[in-house]
C-alpha positions in Angstrom: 12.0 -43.0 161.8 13.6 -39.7 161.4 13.3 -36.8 163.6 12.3 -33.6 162.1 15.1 -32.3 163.5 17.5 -34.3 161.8 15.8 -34.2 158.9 15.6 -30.3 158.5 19.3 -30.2 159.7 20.0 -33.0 156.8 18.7 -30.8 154.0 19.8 -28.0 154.8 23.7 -29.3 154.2 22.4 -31.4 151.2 21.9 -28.1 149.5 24.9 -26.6 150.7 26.3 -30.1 149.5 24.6 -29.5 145.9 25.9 -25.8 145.4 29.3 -26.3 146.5 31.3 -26.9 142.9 32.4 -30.1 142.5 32.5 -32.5 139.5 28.4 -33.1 139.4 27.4 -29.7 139.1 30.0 -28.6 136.7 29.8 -31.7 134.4 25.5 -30.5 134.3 26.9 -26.9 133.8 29.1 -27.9 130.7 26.2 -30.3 129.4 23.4 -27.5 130.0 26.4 -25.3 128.0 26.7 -26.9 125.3 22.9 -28.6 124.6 20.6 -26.5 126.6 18.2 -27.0 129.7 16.9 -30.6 128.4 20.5 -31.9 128.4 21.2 -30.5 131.9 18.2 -32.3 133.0 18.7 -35.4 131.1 22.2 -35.7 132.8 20.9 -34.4 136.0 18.3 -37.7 136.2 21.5 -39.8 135.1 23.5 -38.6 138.3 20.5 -39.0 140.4 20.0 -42.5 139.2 24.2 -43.2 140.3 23.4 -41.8 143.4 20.7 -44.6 144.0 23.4 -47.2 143.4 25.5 -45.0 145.9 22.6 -45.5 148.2 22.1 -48.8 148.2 26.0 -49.6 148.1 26.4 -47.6 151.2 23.4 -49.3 153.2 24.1 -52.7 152.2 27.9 -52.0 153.0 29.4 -52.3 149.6 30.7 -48.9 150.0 33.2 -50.4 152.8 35.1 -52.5 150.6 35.5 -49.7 148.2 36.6 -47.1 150.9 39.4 -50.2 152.3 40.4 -52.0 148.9 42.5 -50.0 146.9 42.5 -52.3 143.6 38.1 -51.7 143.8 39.0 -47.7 144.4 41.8 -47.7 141.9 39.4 -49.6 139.3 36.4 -47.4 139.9 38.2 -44.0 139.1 40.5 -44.9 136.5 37.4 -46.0 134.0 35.8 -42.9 135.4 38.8 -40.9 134.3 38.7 -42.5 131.0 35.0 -41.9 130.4 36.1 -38.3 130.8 39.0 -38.7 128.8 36.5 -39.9 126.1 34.0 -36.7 126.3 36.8 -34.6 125.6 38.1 -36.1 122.9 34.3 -35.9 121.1 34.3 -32.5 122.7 37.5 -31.2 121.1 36.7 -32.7 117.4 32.8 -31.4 117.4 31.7 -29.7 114.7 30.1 -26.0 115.0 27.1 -27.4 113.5 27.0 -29.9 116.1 25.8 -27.7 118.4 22.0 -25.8 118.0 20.0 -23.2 119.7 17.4 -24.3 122.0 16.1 -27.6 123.4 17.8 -29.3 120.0 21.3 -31.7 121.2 23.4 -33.9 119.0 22.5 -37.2 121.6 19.9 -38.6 122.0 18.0 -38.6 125.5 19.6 -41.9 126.5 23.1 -41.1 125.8 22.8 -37.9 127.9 20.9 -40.0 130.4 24.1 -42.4 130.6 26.5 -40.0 130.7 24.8 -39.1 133.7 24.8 -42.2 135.2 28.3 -43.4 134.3 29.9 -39.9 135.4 28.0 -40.9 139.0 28.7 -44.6 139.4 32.1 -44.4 138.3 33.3 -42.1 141.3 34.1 -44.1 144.0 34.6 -40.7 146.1 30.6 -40.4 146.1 30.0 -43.7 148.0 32.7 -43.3 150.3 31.4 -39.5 150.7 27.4 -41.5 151.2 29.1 -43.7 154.1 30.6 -41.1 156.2 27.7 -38.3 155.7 24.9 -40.4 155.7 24.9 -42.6 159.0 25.6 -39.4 161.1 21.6 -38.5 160.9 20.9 -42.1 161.5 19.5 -42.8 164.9 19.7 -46.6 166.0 17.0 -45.2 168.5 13.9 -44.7 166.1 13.9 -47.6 164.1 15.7 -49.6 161.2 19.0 -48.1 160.5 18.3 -49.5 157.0 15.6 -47.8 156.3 16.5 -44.6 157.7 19.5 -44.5 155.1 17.4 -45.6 152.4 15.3 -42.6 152.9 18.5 -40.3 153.3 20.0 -41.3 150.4 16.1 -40.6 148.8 16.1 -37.4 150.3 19.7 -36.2 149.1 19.0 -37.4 145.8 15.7 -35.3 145.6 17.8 -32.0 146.9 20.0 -32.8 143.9 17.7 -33.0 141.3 16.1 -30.0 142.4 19.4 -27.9 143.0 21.0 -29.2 139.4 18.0 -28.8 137.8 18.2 -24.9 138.5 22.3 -25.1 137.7 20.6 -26.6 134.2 18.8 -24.0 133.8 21.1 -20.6 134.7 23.5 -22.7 132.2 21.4 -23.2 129.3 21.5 -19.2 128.8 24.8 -19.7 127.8 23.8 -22.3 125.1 21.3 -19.8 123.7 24.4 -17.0 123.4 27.5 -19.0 122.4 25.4 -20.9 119.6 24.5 -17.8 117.8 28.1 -18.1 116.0 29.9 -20.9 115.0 33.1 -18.9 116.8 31.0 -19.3 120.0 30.6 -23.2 119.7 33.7 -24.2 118.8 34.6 -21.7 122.2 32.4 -23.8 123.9 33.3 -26.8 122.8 36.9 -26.3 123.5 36.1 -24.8 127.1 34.3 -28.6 127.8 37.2 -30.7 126.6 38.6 -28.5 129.0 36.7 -29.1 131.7 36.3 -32.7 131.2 39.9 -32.9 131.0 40.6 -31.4 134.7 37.9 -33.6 135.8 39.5 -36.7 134.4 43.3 -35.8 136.2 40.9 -34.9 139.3 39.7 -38.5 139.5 42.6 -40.2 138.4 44.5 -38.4 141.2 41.9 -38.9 144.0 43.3 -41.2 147.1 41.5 -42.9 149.4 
């Protein structure tokens, strides 16, 4: 199996990975925003869950026809895009009252829990970023290559649960200060339709 070498060297720039913006973290930072640390978290578990589909697409080479079709790449982003498309649109026509102090959201724990998911499986950039990070600290050497990306993809996912679930929490601070007013959530509010609107041009833009 895996050397703890290239195991400690494969953590360490999984959290680098997981603090570096990108669409993940910012989409928990928005969610964390707007509905407080159990949202974050709830969407957090979502995106962890996409990254096992990630995982297993990579190891079972799935992820190579994604990263050489362009109709399977094209597909992939542009319902990912519109998903986005979709959150801003309820974003920008949410009500004030929509939005509550504390660990209180207007959707339920499986909607957040999708979200998650959806935002995740619907980025094709993620598997084609799993099939050229993963397999460099796999070593033909010491054992099933399968296995050895299984428990890569295992151990990136559990950096990222950890490192968003702190993002989550640094975030939810801001849901406890914007929904003292109603001024502050429609702010809010607009700021994520905002967000999820550069989001959604930033995957409908992506090229393989």
């Amino acid at each position: 199996m895996l050397s703890l070498e290239s195991l400690l060297a494969f953590v360490v720039a999984s959290v680098i990975l997981a603090l570096a913006p990108g669409p993940d973290n910012l989409f928990v930072l928005t969610q964390s925003a707007l509905s407080g640390w159990r949202a974050g978290l709830l969407v957090t578990v979502g995106l962890c869950t996409g990254l096992i589909v990630h995982t297993f697409a990579v190891t079972f080479g799935v992820a190579t026809l994604i990263s050489t079709s362009t109709w399977a790449f094209s597909l992939l982003k542009f319902v990912g895009a519109g998903y986005l498309v979709y959150l801003a649109w309820l974003s920008f026509r949410a009500k004030p009252d929509a939005v509550v102090v504390g660990e209180k959201t207007g959707l339920s724990a499986a909607k957040l829990y999708r979200r998650g998911i959806i935002m995740n499986v619907t980025n094709p950039k993620v598997s084609i970023f799993f099939l050229a990070f993963l397999p460099q600290f796999a070593d033909p050497a010491r054992g099933s290559v399968t296995l050895q990306l299984l428990a890569l993809g295992g151990m990136f996912i559990l950096v990222t649960l950890v490192v968003f679930g702190g993002v989550a929490a640094l975030a939810s601070n801001l849901n406890r200060w914007f929904t003292q007013s109603r001024r502050g959530q429609r702010v809010l509010n607009r700021i994520a339709g905002a967000v999820f609107v550069g989001l959604a041009v930033k995957l409908a833009t992506a090229k393989l």
